[in-house]
DSSP file (Angstrom, degrees, kcal/mol; ACC not computed):
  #  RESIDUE AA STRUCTURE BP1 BP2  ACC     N-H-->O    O-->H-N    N-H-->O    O-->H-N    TCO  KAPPA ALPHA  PHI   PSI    X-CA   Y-CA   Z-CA
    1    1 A X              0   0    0      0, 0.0     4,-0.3     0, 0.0     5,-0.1   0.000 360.0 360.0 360.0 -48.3    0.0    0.0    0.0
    2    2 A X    >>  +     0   0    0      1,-0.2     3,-2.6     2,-0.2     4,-1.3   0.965 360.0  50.5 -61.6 -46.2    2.8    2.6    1.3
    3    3 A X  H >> S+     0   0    0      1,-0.3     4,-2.7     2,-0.2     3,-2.5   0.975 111.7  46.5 -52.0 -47.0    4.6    1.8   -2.2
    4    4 A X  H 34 S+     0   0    0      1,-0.3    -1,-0.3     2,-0.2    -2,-0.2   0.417 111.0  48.4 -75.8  -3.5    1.7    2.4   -4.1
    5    5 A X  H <4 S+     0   0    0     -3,-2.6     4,-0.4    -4,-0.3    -1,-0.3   0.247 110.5  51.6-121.3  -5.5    0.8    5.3   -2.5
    6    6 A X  H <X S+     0   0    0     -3,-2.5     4,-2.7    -4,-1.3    -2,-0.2   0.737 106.7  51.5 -95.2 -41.4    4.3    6.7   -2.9
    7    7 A X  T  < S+     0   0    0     -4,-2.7    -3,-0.2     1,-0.2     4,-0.1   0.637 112.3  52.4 -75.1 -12.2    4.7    6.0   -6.8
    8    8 A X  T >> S+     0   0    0     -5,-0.3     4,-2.8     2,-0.2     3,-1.1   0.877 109.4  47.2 -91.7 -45.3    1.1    8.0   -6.9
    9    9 A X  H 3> S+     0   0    0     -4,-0.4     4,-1.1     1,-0.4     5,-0.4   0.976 110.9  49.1 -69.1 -69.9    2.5   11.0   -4.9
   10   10 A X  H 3< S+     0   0    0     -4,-2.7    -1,-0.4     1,-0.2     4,-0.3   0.579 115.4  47.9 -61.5  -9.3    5.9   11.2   -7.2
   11   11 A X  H X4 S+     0   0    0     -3,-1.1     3,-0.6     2,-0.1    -2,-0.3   0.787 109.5  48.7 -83.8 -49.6    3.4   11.1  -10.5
   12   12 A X  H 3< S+     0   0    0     -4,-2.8     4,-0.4     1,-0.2    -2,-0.2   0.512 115.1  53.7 -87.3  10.9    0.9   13.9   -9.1
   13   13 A X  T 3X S+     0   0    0     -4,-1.1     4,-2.2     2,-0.1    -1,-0.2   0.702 108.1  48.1 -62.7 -37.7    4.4   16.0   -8.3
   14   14 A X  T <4 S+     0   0    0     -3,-0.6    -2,-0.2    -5,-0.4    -4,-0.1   0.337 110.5  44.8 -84.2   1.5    5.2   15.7  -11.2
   15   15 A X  T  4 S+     0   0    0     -4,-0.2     4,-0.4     2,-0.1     3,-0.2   0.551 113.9  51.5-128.2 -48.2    2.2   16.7  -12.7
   16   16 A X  T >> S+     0   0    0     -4,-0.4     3,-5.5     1,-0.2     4,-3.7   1.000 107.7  54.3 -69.0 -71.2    1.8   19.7  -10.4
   17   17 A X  H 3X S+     0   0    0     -4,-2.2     4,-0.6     1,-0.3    -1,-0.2   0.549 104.8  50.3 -57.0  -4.9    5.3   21.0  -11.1
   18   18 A X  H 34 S+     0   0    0     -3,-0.2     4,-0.3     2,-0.1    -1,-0.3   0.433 109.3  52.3-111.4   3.4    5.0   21.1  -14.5
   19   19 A X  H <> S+     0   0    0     -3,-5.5     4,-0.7    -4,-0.4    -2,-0.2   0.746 113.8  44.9 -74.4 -48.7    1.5   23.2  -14.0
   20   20 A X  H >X S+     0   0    0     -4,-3.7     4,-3.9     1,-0.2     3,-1.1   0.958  94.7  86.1 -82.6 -35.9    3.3   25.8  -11.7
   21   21 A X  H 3X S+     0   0    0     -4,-0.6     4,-1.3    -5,-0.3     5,-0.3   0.860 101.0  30.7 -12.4 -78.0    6.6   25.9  -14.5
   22   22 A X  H 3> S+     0   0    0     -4,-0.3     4,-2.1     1,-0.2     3,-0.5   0.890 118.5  58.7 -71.1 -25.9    4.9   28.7  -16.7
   23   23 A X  H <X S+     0   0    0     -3,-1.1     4,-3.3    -4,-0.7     5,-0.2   0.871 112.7  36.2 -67.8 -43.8    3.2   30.1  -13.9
   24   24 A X  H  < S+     0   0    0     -4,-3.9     4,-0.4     2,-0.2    -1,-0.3   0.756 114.5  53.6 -69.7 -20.2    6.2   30.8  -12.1
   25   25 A X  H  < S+     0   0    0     -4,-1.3    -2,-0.2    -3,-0.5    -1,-0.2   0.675 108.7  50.5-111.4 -51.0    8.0   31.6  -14.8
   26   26 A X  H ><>S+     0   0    0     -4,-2.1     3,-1.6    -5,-0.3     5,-0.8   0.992 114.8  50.2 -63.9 -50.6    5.1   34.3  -15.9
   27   27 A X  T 3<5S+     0   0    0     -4,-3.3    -2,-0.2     1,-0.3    -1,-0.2   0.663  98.2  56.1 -72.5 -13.2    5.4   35.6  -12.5
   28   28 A X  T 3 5S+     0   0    0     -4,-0.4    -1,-0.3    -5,-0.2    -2,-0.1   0.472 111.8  46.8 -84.9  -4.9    8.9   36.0  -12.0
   29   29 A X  T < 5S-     0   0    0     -3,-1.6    -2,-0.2    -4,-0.1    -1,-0.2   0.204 118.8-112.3-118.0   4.4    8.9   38.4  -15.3
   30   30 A X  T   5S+     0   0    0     -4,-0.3    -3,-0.2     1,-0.1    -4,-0.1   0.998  84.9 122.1  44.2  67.3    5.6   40.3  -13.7
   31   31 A X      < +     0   0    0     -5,-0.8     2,-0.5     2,-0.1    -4,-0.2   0.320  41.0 107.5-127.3  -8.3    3.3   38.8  -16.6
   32   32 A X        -     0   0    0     -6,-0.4     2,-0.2    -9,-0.1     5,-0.1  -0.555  57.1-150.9 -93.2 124.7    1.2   37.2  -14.4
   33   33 A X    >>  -     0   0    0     -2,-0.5     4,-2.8     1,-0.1     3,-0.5  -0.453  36.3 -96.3 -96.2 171.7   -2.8   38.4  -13.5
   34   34 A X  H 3> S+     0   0    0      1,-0.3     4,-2.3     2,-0.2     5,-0.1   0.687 116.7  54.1 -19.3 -60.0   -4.5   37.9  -10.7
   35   35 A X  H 3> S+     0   0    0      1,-0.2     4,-0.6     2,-0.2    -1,-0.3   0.974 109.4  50.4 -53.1 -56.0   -6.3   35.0  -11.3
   36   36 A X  H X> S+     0   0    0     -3,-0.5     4,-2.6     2,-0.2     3,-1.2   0.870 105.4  56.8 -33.1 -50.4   -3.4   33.3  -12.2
   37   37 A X  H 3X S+     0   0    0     -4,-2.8     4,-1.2     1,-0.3    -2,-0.2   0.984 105.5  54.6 -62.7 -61.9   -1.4   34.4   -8.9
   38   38 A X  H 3< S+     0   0    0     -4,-2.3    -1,-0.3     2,-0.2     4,-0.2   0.339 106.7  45.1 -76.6   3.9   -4.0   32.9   -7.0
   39   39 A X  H XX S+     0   0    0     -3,-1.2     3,-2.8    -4,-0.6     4,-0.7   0.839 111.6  56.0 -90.0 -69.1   -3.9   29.2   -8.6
   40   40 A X  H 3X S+     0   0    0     -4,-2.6     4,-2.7     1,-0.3    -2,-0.2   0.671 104.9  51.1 -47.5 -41.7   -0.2   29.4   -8.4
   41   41 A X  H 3X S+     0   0    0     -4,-1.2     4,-1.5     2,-0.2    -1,-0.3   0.673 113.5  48.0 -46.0 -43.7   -0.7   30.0   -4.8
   42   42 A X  H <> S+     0   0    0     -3,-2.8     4,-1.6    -4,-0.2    -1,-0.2   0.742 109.5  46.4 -36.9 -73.2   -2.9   27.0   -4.9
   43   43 A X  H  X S+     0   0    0     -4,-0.7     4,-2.7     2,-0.2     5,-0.3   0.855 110.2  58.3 -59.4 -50.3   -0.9   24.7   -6.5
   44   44 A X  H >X S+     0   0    0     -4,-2.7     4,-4.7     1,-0.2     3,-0.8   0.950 110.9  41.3 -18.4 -74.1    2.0   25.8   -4.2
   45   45 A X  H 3X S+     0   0    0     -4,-1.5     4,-2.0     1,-0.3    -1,-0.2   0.833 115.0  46.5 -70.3 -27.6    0.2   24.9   -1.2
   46   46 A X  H 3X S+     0   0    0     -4,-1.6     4,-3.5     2,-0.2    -1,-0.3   0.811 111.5  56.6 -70.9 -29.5   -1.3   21.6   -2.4
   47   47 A X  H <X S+     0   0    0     -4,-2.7     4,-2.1    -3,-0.8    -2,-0.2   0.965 111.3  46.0 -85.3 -38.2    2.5   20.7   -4.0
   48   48 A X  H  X S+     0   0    0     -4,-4.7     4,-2.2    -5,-0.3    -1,-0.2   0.950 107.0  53.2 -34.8 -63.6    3.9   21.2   -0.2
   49   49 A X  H  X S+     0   0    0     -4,-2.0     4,-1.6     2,-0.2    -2,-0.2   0.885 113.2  45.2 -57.8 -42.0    1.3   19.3    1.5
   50   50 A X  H  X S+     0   0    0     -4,-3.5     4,-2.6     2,-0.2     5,-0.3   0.880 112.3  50.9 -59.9 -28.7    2.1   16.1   -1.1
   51   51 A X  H >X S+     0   0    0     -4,-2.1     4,-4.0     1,-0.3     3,-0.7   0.992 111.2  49.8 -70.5 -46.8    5.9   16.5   -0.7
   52   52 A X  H 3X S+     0   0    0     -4,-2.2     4,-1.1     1,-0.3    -1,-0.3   0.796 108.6  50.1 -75.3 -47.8    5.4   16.5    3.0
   53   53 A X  H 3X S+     0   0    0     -4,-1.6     4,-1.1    -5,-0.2    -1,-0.3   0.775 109.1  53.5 -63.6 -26.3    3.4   13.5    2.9
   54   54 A X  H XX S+     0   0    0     -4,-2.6     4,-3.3    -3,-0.7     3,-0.5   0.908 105.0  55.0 -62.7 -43.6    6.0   11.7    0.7
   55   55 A X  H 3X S+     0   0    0     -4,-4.0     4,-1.6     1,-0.3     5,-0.3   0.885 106.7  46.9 -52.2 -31.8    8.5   12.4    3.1
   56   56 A X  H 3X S+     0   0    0     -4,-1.1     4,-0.8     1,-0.2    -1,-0.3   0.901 118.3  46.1 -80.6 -24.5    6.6   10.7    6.1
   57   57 A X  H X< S+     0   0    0     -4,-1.1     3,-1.7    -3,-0.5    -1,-0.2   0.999 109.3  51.1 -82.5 -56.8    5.9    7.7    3.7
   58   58 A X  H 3< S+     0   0    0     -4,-3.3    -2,-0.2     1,-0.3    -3,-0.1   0.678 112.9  53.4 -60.7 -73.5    9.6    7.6    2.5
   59   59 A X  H 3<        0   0    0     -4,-1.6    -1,-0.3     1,-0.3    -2,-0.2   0.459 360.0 360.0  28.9 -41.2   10.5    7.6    6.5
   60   60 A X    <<        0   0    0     -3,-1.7    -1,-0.3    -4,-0.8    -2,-0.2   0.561 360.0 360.0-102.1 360.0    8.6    4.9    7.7
C-alpha cells in the first residue's frame, strides 16, 4: 500500500510542477494576473502538502 501510494505521490508532483513551470515563470517576469497568482498559490500549497506527505511515507 505505502509503495503504491508513494509512486502516486511522485506522479501527481510531477504533474503539479509542470502546472506551476509557466506560472512561475510568468510571475517572475511580472506577466502574471491575478487570477493566475492565486492558482499558483494553490498549486503551491497543495505541492507542499504532497511532498510532506512523501517524506513521512519515505521515512517509515
Amino acid at each position: 500500500m505505502s509503495q503504491e501510494r508513494i509512486s502516486e505521490l511522485k506522479g501527481l508532483l510531477f504533474n503539479l510542477e509542470q502546472r506551476m513551470r509557466p506560472l512561475e515563470w510568468d510571475s517572475s517576469r511580472h506577466q502574471i494576473n491575478d487570477f493566475k497568482k492565486i492558482q499558483l498559490g494553490k498549486l503551491k500549497e497543495e505541492f507542499s502538502t504532497l511532498q510532506n506527505e512523501l517524506q513521512q511515507l519515505e521515512q517509515q
